[in-house]
C-alpha positions as CSV (number, residue, x, y, z in Angstrom):
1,X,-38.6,60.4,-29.5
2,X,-37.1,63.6,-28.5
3,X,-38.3,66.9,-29.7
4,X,-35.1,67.3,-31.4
5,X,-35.8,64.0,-33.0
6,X,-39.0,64.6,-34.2
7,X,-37.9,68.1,-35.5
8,X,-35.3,66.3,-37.3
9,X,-38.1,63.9,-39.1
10,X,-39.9,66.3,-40.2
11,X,-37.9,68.0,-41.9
12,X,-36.5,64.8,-43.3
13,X,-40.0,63.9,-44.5
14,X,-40.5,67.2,-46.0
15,X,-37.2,67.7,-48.1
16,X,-37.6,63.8,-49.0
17,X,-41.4,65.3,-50.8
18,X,-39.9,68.1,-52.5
19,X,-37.4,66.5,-53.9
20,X,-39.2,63.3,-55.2
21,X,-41.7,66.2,-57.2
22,X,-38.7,66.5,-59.4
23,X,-39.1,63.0,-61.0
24,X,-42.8,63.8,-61.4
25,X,-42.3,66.9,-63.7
26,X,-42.7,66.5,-67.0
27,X,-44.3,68.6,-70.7
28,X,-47.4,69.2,-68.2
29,X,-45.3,71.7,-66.7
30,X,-43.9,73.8,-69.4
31,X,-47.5,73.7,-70.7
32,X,-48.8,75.3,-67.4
33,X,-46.2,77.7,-67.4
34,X,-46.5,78.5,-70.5
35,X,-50.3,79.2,-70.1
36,X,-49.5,81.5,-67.0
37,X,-47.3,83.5,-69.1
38,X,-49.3,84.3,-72.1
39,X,-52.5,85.0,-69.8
40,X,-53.9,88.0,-70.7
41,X,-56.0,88.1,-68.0
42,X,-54.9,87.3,-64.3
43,X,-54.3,83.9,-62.2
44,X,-57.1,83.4,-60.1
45,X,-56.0,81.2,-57.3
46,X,-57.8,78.9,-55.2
47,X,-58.1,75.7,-52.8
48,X,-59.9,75.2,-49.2
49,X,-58.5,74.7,-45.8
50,X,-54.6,74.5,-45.6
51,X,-54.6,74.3,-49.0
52,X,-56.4,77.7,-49.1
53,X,-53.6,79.0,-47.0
54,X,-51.2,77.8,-49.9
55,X,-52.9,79.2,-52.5
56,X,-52.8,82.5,-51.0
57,X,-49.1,82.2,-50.7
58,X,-49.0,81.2,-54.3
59,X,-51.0,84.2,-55.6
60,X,-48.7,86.8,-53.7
61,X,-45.7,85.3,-55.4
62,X,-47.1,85.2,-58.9
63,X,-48.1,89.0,-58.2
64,X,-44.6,89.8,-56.8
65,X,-43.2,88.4,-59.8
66,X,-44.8,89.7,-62.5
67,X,-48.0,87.9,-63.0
68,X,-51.3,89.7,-61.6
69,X,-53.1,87.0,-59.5
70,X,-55.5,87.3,-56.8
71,X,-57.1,84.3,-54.3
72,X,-60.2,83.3,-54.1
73,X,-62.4,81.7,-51.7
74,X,-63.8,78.8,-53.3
75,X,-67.1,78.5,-50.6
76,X,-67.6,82.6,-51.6
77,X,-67.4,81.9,-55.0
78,X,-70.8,80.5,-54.8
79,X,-72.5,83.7,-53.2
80,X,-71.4,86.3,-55.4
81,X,-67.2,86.0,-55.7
82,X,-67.4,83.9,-58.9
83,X,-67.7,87.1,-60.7
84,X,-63.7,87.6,-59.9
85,X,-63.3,85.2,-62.9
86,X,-63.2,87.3,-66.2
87,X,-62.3,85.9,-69.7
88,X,-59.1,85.5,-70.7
89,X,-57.8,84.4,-66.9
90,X,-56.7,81.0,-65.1
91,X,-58.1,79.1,-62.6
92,X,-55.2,77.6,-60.6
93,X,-57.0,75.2,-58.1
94,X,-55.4,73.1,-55.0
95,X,-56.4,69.8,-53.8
96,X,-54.5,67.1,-52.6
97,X,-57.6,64.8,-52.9
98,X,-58.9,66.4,-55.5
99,X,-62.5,66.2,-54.6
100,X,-63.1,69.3,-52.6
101,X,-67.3,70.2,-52.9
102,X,-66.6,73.7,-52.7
103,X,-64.2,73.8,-55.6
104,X,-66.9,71.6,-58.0
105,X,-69.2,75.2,-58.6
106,X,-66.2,76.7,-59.5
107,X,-64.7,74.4,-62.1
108,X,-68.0,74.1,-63.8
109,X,-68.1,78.1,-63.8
110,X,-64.5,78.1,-65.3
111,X,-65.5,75.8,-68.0
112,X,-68.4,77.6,-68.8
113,X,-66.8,80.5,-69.5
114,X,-63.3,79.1,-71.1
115,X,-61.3,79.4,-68.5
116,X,-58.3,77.5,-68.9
117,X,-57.7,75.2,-65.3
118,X,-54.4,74.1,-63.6
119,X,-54.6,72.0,-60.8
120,X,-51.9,71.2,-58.2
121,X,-53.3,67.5,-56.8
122,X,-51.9,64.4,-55.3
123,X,-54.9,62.2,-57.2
124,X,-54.7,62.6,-61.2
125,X,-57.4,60.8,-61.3
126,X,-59.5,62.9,-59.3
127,X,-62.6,64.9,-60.4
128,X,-60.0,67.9,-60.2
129,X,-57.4,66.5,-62.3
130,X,-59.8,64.7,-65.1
131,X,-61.3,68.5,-65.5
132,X,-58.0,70.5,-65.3
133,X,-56.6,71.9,-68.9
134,X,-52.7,71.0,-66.9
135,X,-53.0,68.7,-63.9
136,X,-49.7,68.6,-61.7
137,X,-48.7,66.0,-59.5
138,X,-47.9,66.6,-56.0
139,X,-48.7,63.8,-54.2
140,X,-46.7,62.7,-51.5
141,X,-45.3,58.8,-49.7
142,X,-46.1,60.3,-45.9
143,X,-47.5,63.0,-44.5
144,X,-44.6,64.5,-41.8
145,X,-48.0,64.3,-39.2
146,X,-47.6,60.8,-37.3
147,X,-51.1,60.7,-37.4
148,X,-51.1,61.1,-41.4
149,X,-53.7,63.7,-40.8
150,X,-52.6,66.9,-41.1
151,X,-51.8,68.3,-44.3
152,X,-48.1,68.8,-43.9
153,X,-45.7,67.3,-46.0
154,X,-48.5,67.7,-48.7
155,X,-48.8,71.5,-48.3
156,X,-45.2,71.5,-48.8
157,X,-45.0,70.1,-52.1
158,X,-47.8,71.8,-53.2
159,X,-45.8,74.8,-52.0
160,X,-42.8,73.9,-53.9
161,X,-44.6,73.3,-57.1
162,X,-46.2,77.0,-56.6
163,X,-42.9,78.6,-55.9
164,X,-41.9,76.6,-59.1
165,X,-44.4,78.0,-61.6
166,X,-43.7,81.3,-60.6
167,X,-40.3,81.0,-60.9
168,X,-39.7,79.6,-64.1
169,X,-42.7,82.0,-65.3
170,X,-40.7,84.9,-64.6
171,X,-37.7,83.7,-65.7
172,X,-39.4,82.9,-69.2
173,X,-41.4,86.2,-69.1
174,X,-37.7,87.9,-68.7
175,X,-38.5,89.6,-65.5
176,X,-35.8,91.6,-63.9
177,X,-35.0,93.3,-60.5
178,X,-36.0,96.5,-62.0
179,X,-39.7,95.2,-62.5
180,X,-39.3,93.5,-59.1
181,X,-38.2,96.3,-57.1
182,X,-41.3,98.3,-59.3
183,X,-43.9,96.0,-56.8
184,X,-42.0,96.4,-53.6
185,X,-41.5,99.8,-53.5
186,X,-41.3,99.6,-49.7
187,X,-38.9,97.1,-48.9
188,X,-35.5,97.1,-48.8
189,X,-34.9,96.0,-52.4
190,X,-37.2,98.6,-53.8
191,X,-35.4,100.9,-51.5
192,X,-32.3,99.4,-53.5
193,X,-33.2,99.8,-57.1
194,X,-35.5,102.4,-57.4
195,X,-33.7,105.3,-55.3
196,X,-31.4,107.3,-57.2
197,X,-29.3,110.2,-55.8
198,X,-31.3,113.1,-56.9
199,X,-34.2,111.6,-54.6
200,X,-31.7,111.9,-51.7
201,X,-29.3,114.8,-52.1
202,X,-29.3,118.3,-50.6
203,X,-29.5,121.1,-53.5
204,X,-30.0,124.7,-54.0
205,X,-28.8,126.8,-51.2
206,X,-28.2,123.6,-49.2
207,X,-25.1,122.8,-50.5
208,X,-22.1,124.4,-49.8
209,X,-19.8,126.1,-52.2
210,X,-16.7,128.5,-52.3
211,X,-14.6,130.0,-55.1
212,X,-10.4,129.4,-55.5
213,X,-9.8,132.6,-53.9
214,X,-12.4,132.7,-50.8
215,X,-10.8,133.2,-47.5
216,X,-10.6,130.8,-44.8
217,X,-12.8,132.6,-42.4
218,X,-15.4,132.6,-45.4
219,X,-15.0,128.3,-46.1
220,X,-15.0,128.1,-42.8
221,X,-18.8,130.0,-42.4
222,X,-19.4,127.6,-45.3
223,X,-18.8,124.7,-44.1
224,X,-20.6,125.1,-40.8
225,X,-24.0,127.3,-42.2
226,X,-25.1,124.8,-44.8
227,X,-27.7,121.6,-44.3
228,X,-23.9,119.7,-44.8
229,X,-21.2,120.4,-42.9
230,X,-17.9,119.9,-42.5
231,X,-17.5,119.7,-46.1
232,X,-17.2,122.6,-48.9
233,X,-16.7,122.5,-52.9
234,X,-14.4,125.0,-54.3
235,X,-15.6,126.0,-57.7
236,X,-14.0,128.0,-60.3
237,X,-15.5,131.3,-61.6
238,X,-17.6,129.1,-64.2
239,X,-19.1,127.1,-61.4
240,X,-17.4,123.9,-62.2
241,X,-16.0,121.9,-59.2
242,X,-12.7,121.9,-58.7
243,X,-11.3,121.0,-55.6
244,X,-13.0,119.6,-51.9
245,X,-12.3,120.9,-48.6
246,X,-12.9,118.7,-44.9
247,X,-12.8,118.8,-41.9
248,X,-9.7,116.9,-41.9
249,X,-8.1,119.0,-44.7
250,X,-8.6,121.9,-42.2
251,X,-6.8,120.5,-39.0
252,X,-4.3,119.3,-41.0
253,X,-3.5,122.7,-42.4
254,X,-3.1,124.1,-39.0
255,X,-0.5,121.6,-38.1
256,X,1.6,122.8,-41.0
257,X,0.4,127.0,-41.4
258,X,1.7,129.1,-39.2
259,X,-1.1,131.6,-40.1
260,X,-4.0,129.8,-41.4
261,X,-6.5,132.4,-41.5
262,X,-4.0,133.8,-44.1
263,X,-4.8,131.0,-46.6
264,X,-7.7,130.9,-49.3
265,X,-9.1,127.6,-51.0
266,X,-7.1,127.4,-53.3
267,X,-4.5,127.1,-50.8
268,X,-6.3,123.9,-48.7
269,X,-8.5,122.3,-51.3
270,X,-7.7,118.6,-52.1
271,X,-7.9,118.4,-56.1
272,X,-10.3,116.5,-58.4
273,X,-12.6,115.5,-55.9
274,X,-14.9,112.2,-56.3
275,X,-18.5,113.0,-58.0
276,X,-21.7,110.4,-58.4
277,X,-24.0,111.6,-61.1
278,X,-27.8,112.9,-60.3
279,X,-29.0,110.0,-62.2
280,X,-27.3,107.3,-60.5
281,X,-28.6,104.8,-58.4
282,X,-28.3,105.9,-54.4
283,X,-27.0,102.3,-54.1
284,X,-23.8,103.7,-56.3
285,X,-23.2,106.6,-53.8
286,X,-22.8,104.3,-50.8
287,X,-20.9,101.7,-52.5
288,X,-18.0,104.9,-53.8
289,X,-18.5,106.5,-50.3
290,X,-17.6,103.1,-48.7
291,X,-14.8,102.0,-51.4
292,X,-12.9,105.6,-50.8
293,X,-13.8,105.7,-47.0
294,X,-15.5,109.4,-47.9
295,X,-18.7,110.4,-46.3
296,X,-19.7,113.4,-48.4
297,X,-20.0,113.4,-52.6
298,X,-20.8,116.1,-54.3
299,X,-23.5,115.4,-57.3
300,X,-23.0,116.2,-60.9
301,X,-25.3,116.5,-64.4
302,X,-23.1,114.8,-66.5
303,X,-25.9,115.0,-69.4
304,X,-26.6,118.5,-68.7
305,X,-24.6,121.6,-70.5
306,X,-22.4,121.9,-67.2
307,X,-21.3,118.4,-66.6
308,X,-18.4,119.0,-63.8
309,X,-20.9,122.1,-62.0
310,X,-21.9,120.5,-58.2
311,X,-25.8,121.0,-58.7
312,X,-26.0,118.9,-55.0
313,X,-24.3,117.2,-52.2
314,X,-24.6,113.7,-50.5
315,X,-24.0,112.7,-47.2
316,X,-23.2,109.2,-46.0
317,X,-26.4,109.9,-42.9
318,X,-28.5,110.5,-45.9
319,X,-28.0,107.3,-47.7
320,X,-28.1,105.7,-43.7
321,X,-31.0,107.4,-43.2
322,X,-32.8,106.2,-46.3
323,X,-32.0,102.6,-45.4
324,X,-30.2,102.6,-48.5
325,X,-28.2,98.9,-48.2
């Protein structure tokens, strides 16, 4: 068989795995999740070899998703890492077999101490499953190995099933991209959600402003001295925003003035300019900036005393900058 072919069978074999767990699921599941979400402790996950490797997959996405769980070593937990195991957590153990030595320790420990155990196995009616509180079936017809060796198919499932619990944990607990973005402040979604204009904008004497009457030698200093440029607001003598002046509002003026210099503001300014509040989300600024085909907004209080007064100014290269997308 070809490479191709082979490729082809394993992923044939694995899909086939996954999707045969669904006839398998039953109350035992809703009564594991249902443990996982009313743990007041955290999910301590374990399992040895590939299924170690697992686990530790399994753990980060419980703890992305709203459930604090950590892995554990089950040969370590036998020289001193047993005491990661506090009351009021769950043991979640992995085991195709189900009779892994180095897990036995630390099932008895868990019993002991009141430790509620669920078990992701391919034997029920192993030593794992008989002790586990929830015991979840992942076995398997084939391994994807041609040698039915190594674990690979098997992982999968067990995988799956993980992916499941956390899931549908989450989804009971009510968690929401807020709380998600919350635990990955550094990636693009936290980036996303958690990012609001005020974290990005240009303020104080970074942003530049002009009143109705300023002449165009004066907007023009403006517009070319501040942190933004090529852009100006023209306020009135309250401070409130009133008008916008570009780059492109300029050279289009000199097409049509025969004296330019001549002209103030209020002569050049394009009217009611588009505004993103201090409070929204940076997300929001791109998405107007985009939708108008702008590259500059000017930013607003709206729940302050001076809702329409510019108290900063966005650039598209800031949000670009900030990865904002």
């Amino acid at each position: 068989m070809s490479s191709l072919g082979e490729a082809k069978r394993v992923f044939e074999i694995e899909a086939q795995a996954i999707l045969e767990l669904k006839n398998k699921l039953d109350s035992k599941f809703d009564a594991a999740v249902s443990l996982i979400v009313e743990c007041r402790g955290k999910v301590v996950v374990t399992g040895m070899g590939k299924s170690g490797q697992i686990a530790r997959k399994i753990a980060s996405t419980l703890s992305s998703t709203g459930t604090p769980a950590v892995f554990v070593h089950p040969a370590e937990t036998s020289h001193g890492d047993m005491g990661v195991i506090s009351f009021g957590d769950i043991l979640l153990a992995l085991s195709y077999r189900g009779e892994t030595d180095e897990l036995r320790a630390l099932i008895e420990f868990a019993k002991r101490k009141g430790v509620k155990l669920i078990s992701l196995t391919g034997n029920l009616a192993s030593s794992l499953g008989t002790a586990s509180d929830v015991a979840l079936d992942v076995s398997i017809r084939e391994e994807a190995c041609p040698l039915g060796l190594a674990p690979t198919a098997s992982t999968t499932a067990a995988l799956a099933m993980g992916d499941a619990l956390a899931v549908a944990a989450l989804t009971k607990r009510g968690f929401n991209a807020q709380e998600f973005a919350e635990y990955h402040p550094g990636g693009s979604l936290g980036r996303r959600l958690l990012t609001r204009v005020k974290d990005l904008m240009h303020k104080g004497e970074g942003v530049p402003l002009v009143q109705l009457e300023t002449g165009m030698k004066e907007v023009i200093s403006a517009m070319t001295a501040k942190e933004v440029r090529g852009v100006c607001g023209v306020t009135d003598a309250t401070g409130n925003l009133l008008g916008i002046i570009t780059d492109g509002d300029l050279r289009r003026r000199l097409e049509k003035s025969k004296n330019p210099l001549d002209d103030s503001a209020n002569d050049i300014m394009v009217r009611n300019p588009k505004t993103v509040d201090a409070a929204e989300m940076a997300e929001r600024a791109l998405f107007l900036m985009e939708q108008f085909a702008i590259q500059s907004l000017f930013v607003v209080d709206r729940m302050g005393g001076q809702p329409q007064r510019p108290v900063g100014i966005l650039h598209l290269q800031d949000l670009l900058k900030a990865r904002i997308r």
